[in-house]
N, C-alpha and C positions, 0 to 999 in steps of 0.2 A: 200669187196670181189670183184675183179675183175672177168669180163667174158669175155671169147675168144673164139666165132664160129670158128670153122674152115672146109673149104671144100676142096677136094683134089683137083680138077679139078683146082681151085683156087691157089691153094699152087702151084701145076704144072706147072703153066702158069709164077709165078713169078721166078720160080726156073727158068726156062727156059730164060724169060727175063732177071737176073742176069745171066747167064751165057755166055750172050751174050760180056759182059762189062770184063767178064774174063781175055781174050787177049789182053785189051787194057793194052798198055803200063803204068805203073805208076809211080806217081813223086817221085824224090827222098824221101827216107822217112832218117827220124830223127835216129841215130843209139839207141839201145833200153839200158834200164838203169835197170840194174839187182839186183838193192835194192833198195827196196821201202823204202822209210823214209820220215815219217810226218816232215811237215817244221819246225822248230823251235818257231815257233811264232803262231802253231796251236794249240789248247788244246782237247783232245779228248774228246765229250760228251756222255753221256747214261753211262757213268760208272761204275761196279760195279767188286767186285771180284769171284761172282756167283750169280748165279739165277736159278728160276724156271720157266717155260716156257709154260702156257697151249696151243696149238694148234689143232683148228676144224680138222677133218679128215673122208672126207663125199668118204665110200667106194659104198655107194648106194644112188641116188636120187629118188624122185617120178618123173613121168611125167603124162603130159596127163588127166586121171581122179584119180588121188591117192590112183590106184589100182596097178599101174604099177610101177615097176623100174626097174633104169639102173646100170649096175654095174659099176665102176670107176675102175681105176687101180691111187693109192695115193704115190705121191715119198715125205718124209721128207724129207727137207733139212735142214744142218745147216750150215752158213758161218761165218766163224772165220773173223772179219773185222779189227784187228789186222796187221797191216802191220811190228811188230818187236814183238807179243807176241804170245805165245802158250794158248790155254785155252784145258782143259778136261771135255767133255762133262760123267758123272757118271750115270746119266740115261737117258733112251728112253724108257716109256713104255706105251704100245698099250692099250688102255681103248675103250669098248663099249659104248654103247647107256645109259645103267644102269649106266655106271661107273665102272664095274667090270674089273678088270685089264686082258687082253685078254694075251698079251705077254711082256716080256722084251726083248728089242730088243738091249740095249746094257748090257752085263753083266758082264764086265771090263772095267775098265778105258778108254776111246778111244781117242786121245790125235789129237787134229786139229794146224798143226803148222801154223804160220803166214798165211794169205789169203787163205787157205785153204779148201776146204768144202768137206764135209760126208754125202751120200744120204742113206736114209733105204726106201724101197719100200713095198708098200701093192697092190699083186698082184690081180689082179679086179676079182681073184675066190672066193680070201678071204671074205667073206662076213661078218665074225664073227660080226665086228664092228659095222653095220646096220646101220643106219641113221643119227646116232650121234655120233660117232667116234671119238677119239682125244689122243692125247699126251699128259704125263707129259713129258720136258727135262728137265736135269737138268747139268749145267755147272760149273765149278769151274777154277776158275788162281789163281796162287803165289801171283799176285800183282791186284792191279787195271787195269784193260783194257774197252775198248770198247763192247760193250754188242755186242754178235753175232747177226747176222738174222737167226730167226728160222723162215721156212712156210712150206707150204706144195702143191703140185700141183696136182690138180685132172684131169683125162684125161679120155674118154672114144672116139676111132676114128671105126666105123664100115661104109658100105657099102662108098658111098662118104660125108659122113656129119663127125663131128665128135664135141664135147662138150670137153672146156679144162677155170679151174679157178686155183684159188688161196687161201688161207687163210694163215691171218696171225698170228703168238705165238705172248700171251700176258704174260709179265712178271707179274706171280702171289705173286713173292717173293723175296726177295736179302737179299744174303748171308749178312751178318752182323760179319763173322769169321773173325778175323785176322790169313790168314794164313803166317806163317813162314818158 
């Protein structure tokens, strides 16, 4: 799990000092190359043709003496890492603390083209999920491809301080289907 204080005043000062470097002049840059394509001599690893994906999803922490909590606001992410394949993610669904399935958050087929990524958000009122939180996804491709990155980012920013991590899906399952 990564962790990321953040302060504004802080944040402010850098924004500012980049913006400085704004105006300067830049060197010629390289003209940009609008298909991506794995080099021939590269083999894609993690592969599979779907899977299942558990992901932590912490809508509240404790602080302080473990009377208190904070509320999060949690954005899923999932990135197709795919640079020539489409994969379809077939579920997203929202589980509590018990386990008990809170929501389905995708309920057709949602179809991520090459490098592409699809965010679902849990709004920091939402509290449903309580402490323990998380996601089943669940993905499928035609063919073999490169497994997505699924995570999830937890943020909570008030007065000038603010609290921002990470968590990452672990693949609980692969598909084993030949699909055709």
């Amino acid at each position: 799990m990564n962790r990321i204080l953040l302060s504004v005043p802080m944040c402010a000062g850098s924004f500012i000092l980049a913006s400085m470097f704004i105006g300067c002049p830049a060197a010629q840059s390289e003209p940009e190359v609008s298909t991506p394509v794995m080099s021939a001599d590269l083999e894609p690893v993690d592969t599979a043709r779907g899977a299942l994906v558990y992901v932590p999803i912490y809508s509240q922490i404790h602080y302080e003496d473990n009377t208190r909590t904070l509320e999060l606001t949690a954005t899923l992410t999932i990135h197709n890492v795919n640079p020539d394949q489409t994969i379809t993610v077939t579920k997203a669904d929202y589980h509590d603390t018990s386990g008990k399935r809170i929501h389905p958050y995708v309920t057709q087929p949602l179809e991520l083209r090459p490098l592409e990524t699809k965010h679902l958000i849990i709004e920091k009122s939402n509290t449903a999920g309580g402490l323990g939180a998380n996601f089943l996804v669940e993905w499928r491709s035609e063919k073999e491809v490169g497994m997505p990155i699924v995570e999830a980012v937890m943020i909570n920013a008030a007065h000038n301080l603010g609290i921002a991590f990470t968590s990452q899906g672990k693949v609980i399952g692969r598909s084993r289907a030949t699909t055709k």
